[in-house]
C-alpha positions, -999 to +999 in steps of 0.1 A: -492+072-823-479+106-824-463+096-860-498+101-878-489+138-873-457+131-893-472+109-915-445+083-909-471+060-909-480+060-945-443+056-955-424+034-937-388+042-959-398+080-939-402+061-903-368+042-909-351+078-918-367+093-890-357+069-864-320+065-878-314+105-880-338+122-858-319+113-824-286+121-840-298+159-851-313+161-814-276+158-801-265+175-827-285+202-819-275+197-780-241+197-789-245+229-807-258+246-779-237+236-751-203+236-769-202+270-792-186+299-781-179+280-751-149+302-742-169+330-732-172+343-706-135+342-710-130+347-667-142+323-642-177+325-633-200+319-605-184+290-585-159+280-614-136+301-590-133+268-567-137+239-590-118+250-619-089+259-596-093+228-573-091+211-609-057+229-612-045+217-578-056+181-582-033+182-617-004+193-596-005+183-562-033+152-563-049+171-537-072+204-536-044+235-520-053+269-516-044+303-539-027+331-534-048+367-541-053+373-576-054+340-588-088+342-607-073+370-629-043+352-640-072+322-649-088+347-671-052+358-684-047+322-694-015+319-668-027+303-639-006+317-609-008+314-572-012+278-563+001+267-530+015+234-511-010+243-485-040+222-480-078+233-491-108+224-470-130+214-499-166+200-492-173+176-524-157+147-539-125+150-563-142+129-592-158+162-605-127+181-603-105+156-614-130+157-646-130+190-652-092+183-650-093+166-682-100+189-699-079+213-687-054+188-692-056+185-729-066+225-740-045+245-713-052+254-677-054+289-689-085+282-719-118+285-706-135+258-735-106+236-715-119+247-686-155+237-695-156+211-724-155+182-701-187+195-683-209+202-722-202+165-725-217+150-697-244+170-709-249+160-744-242+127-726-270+134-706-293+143-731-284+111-750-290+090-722-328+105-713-332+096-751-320+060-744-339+060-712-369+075-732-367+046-755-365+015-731-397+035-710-421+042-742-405+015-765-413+048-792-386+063-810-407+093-811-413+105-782-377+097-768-368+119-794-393+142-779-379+138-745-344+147-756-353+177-775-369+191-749-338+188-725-316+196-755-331+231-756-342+236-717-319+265-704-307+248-671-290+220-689-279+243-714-262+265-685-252+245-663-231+226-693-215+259-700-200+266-668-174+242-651-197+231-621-202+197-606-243+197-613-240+188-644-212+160-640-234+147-613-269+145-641-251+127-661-238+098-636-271+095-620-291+095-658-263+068-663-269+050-635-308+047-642-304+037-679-284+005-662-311+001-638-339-002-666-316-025-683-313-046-653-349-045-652-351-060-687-329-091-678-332-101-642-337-136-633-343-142-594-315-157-571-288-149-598-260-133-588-246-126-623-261-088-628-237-073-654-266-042-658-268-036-617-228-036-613-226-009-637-257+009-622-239+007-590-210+018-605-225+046-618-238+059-590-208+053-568-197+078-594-220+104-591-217+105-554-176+107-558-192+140-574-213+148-549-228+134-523-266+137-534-256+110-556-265+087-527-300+096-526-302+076-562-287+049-546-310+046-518-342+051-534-331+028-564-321+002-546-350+006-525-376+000-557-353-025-567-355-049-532-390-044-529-401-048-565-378-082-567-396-089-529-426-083-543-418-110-576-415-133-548-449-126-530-462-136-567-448-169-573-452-178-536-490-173-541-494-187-576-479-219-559-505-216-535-528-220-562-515-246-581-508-272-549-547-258-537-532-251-498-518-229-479-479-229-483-453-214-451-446-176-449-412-184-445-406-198-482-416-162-492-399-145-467-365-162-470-360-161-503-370-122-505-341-118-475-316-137-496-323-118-529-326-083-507-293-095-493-276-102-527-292-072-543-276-050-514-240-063-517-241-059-554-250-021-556-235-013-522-198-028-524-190-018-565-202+017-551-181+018-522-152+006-543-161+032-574-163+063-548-133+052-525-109+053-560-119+086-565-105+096-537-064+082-546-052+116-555-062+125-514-048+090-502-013+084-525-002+121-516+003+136-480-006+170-490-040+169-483-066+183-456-067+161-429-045+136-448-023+128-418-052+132-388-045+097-380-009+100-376-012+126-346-006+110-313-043+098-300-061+105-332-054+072-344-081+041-333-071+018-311-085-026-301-102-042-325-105-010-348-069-008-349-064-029-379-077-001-403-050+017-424-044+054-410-048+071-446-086+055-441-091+066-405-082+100-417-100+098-446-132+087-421-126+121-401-125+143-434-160+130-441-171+137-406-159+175-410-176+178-446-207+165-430-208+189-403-206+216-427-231+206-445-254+204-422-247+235-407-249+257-438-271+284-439-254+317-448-276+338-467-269+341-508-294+369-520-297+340-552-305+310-524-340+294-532-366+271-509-365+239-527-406+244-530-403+271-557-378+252-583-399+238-603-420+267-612-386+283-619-393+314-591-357+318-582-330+311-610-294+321-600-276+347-620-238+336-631-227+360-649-234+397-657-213+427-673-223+456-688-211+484-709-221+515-729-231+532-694-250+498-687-272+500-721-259+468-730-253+438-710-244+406-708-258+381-685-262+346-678-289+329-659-297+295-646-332+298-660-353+270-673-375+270-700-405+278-681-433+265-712-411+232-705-407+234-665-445+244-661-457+218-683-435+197-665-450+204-632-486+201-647-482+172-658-465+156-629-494+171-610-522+152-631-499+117-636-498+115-599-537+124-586-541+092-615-512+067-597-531+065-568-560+055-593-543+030-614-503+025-598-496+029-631-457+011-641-444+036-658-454+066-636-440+045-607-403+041-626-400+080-637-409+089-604-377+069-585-352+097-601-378+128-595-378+111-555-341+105-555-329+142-572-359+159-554-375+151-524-345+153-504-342+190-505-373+195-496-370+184-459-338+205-457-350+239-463-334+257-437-300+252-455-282+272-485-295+259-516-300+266-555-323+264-582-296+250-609-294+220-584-323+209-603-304+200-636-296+166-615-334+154-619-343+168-649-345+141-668-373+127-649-393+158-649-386+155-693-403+115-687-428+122-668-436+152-692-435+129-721-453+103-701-483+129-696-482+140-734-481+100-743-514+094-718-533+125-733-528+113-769-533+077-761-564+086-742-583+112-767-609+105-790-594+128-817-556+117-815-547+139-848-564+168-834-541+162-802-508+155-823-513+189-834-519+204-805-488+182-791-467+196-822-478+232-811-461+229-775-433+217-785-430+242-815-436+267-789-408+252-765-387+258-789-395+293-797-394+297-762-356+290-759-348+308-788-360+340-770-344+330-740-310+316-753-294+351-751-293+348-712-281+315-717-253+322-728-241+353-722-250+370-753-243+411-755-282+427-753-296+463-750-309+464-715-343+470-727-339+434-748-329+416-712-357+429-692-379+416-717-368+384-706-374+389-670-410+380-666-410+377-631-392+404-608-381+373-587-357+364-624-336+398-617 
């Protein structure tokens, strides 16, 4: 193990103190990096201009209404004006906003740290759940502390913490979500209905999709794995039957029982989710203020026969979603920061959030959705090399990492003719941390000279570090000759 480096091994009263303190400096350290000087920038930034003020509106009116001109400046005054009675087409969930809300709620509309605290915690929360998930995966306290250093100090976590934007809120539900799942994993028992660990996965996840509605991509492709994995538990004892009576048995007793338990598995993820993102939706349904709120009501909007039984509010509700759909699918204005979904991982295209400059421009200030690329291209190495050996050896733990990096990324990639970002990436992160972990686990399992490879493990992740220490600055909005910040701008694609 990677603790002959530490020497833990010789001393277990050091092991013990290591695995009781290292995880709680990690989010510590998190913690440090997201919350400080979290008021600045002290105005709304990037696309806080619609969620923070949607947040506002939800507070008020239970619904999202639109602004008056100059409402972002009396934001940054710290007296919001300008809200109107007037309904807002908004294209995500409330759950987000009504979080972000919270925070508002408790430190002042008009204070940016209220503006944002609610979002840094979902993602120390998130880095505390990769930990956990870290530690269920490799059964190691060591490298799940590994795994959550590295997204402690990745700059796209870091960012996208800072700012009150839904990405974030979403990473934590879905990294929620899948720490139920591999808990539901530990304890299933076939043909059981009582599932504590998948109700709150679903839960979960109907959560992250009352965020936004990528969340539903996790639930697809998790209850996918989970259907055919329990499916596939069913094949097994079908044929070691087989065996033990010495004839052939019916296909049927394996394929009914995998219906029922497919059956089963789909009403317990699909209706607690239903019922998790349709609540977060009550501000829309117990007010009339809202966009679309009363579509139903309007003489031949309403379904009629055998549809007619379902309340108006829903049918309305129904049609919303059909609108927010059609936008989605027909976005593709141009953004000069927009990115194909090919080129996140390698970091080719990160999205500027904030810049200002002074002194005749000799100093600036800028913030940029920019991973740690010693972490993000030793991510993608290593996915790259775990996966040419899966088709090998359908190795377990590959196979479970890889579920979130399918749900959070492979979607995007077959729509790459609409308007999308590099900081969508902080949803799947995680996985791209495990499966980085994973690949650092195999090589120092694998090598002849494991204390030699330690090292040399140490060394990257000593060099991670140093790595966001020169690149925190742009993090977070830090003041910078302009010399210092295009230092930091490796690639002219950064700028």
């Amino acid at each position: 193990m990677l603790t002959l480096f530490l020497g833990l091994t010789a001393n277990p009263a050091r092991t013990a103190l290591f695995n009781r303190w290292a995880p709680i400096l990690v989010l510590v350290l998190a913690a440090v990096l997201r919350i400080y000087d979290l008021s600045y920038p002290n105005t709304l930034v990037f696309d806080e201009t619609y969620y923070v003020k949607d947040a506002y509106s939800l507070l008020h009116n239970g619904h999202e209404s639109t602004w008056g001109t100059g409402a972002d400046a009396s934001f940054a005054n710290g007296n919001p004006t300008g809200l109107s009675d007037s309904p807002s087409f908004v294209v995500h969930p409330p759950l987000g906003k009504w979080l972000i809300g919270v925070g508002m709620l408790i430190f002042g509309a008009g204070n940016p740290f209220g503006w944002r605290i609610m979002v840094a915690l979902a993602g120390v929360g998130a880095v505390c759940l990769t930990m956990a998930c870290a530690k269920l995966i490799f059964k190691s306290t060591i490298w799940a502390v590994l795994a959550g250093l590295l997204f402690a100090i990745d700059g796209v976590g870091i960012v996208l913490s800072r700012t009150a934007l839904l990405d974030q809120i979403l990473g934590f539900f879905v990294i929620l979500g899948y720490y139920f799942f591999l808990r539901d994993r530990q304890t299933f028992r076939i043909n059981s209905w009582r599932r504590p660990w998948l109700l709150a996965m679903a839960l979960a996840l109907g959560f992250a999709t009352a965020v936004k509605w990528s969340g539903l991509y996790f639930v697809a492709a998790l209850l996918a794995y989970i259907i055919i994995s329990e499916s596939n538990l069913n094949f097994k004892i079908y044929r070691k039957i087989e065996k033990q009576v010495g004839d052939k048995l019916l296909k049927r007793l394996w394929i009914l029982p995998s219906i029922t338990q497919a059956l089963r598995s789909f009403v317990l993820v699909i209706v607690p989710a239903s019922a998790a993102y349709l609540v977060s939706w009550s501000g829309w349904l117990f007010t009339k203020g809202g966009w679309d709120r009363n579509w139903a009501d309007e003489p031949g909007n309403a379904l009629a026969g055998w549809l007619s039984w379902i309340p108006n509010s829903l049918q309305s509700l129904w049609h919303y979603h059909v609108e927010i759909y059609s936008f989605h699918i027909n976005l593709h204005a141009s953004h000069p920061y927009a990115s194909n979904a090919f080129t996140w991982p390698f970091m080719l295209r990160p999205t500027s959030f904030f810049w200002d400059d002074k002194a005749d421009g000799k100093v600036v200030s800028a913030i940029t959705a920019l991973g740690n690329p010693i972490i993000w291209w030793a991510g993608v190495l290593a996915v790259g090399v775990l996966l040419s050996a899966w088709f090998r050896t359908r190795d377990k733990t590959t196979s479970i990492i890889c579920i979130g990096l399918i749900a959070g990324y492979l979607p995007w990639l077959l729509l790459t003719n609409r308007t999308v970002f590099e900081f969508y990436v902080v949803a799947f992160e995680p996985w791209l941390i495990l499966l980085l972990v994973a690949g650092l686990r195999s090589w120092f399992r694998n090598t002849e000279n494991q204390n030699r490879t330690a090292y040399l493990i140490a060394g990257f992740t000593l060099l991670a570090i140093a790595s966001s220490a020169f690149f925190y600055p742009i993090w977070t909005g830090e003041w910078l000759g302009y010399d210092f910040w295009r230092w930091r701008m490796w690639l002219p694609s950064w700028i």
